[in-house]
C-alpha angles and dihedrals in degrees: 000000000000107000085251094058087042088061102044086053085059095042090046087051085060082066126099107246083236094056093042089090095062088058091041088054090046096047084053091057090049090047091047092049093051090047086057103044112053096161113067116253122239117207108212085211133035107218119222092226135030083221111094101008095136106031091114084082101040113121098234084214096062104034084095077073101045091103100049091033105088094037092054094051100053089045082048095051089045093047088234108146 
């Protein structure tokens, strides 16, 4: 095991063993994403910040939601209520 992957185990360790889905859930979108995408991507502009970066696409009527979205769904797709 390469010394980066060495220090994401022991990072991952930190993490209460109740919180570790959300990163596992999170590590399957980025491996999912890398899988895609074989050529590398090239962004035309490099934005000054990672906030707001796609908010080009957001649907104005559902932003009120953005802070509750992404821990609903994984409670949703792990049948927790």
């Amino acid at each position: 095991m390469t010394r980066i992957k060495e220090h994401a185990v022991e990072i991952l360790q930190d993490i209460p063993d109740d919180k570790v889905i959300h990163v596992i859930e999170l590590l399957k979108g980025l491996r999912g994403l890398y899988k895609q995408s074989e050529t590398p991507v090239v962004q035309e502009v490099t934005p000054d910040s990672v906030m707001g970066i796609c908010s080009k696409y957001a649907n104005p009527a559902l932003i009120h939601l953005e802070k509750e979205a992404w821990g609903e769904a994984v409670k949703e797709k792990h049948g927790i209520h």
